[in-house]
C-alpha positions as CSV (number, residue, x, y, z in Angstrom):
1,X,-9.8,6.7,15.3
2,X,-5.9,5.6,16.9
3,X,-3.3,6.5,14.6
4,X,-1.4,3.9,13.4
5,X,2.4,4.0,13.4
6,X,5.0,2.0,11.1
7,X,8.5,1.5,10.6
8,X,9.0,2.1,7.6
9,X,11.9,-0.1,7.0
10,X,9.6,-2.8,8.5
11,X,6.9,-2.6,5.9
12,X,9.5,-2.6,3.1
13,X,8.5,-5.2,0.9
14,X,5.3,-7.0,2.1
15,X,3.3,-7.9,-0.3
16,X,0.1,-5.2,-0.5
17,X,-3.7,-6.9,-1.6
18,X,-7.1,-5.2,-2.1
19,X,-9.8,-6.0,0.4
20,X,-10.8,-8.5,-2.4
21,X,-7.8,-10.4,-2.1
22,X,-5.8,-9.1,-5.6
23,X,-2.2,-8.5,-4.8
24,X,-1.5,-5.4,-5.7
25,X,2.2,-5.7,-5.7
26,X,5.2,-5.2,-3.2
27,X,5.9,-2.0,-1.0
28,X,9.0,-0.1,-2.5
29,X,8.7,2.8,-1.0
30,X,7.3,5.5,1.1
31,X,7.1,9.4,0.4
32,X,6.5,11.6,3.1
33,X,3.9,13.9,2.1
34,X,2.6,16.4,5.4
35,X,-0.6,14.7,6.9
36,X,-0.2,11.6,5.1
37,X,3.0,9.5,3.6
38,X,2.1,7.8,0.6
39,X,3.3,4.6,-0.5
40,X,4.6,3.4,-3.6
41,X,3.7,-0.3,-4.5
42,X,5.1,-2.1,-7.6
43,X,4.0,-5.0,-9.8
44,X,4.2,-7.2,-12.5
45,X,7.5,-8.6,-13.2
46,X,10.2,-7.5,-12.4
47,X,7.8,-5.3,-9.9
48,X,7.4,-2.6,-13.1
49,X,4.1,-1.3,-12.8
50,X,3.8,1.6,-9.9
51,X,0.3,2.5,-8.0
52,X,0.6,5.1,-5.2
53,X,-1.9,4.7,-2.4
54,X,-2.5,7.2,0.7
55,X,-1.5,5.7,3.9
56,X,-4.5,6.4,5.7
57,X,-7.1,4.8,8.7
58,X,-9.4,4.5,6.0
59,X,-7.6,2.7,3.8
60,X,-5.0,0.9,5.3
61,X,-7.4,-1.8,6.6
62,X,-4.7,-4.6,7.9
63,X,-0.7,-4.6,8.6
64,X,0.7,-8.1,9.0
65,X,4.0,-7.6,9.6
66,X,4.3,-11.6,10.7
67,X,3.0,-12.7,7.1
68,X,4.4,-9.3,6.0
69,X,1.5,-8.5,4.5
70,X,-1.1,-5.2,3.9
71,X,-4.8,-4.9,3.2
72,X,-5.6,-1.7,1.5
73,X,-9.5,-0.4,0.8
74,X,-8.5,2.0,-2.5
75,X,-10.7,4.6,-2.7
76,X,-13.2,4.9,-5.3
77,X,-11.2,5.2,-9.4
78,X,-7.2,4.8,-7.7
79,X,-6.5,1.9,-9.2
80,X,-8.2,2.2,-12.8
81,X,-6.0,5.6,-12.7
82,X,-3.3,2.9,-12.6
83,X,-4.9,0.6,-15.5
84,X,-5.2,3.4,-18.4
């Protein structure tokens, strides 16, 4: 599979959904982390609650930068990590 590129400053703060639509919050941040960066998306207002997600092929399903926006495909148990 191509590797996929960003800027990161270009995918600071589009808006990050769930292959079943649910916005998941805002893109904050990245951290670089060897084979993968991960990236740190906020919620709930003001943008509070933090869920990190691995900027993989396999998850990173969609970047719209036009509609500034990312479809992710969390692995199995991420995001109920998140919801304890």
């Amino acid at each position: 599979m191509e590797k996929r590129v960003w800027n990161v400053s270009d995918l600071d703060g589009c808006e990050v959904f769930s292959l079943e639509g649910e916005r998941l919050g805002v893109l904050s941040d990245v951290i670089p982390s060897g084979s993968n960066d991960i990236w740190v998306v906020r919620s709930g207002p003001p943008e509070q609650k933090e869920i990190l997600i691995p900027a993989l092929a396999s998850v990173v399903t969609e970047v719209d930068m036009v509609r500034r926006r990312i479809v992710v495909a969390l692995p199995p148990g991420l995001k109920e990590i998140y919801d304890a």
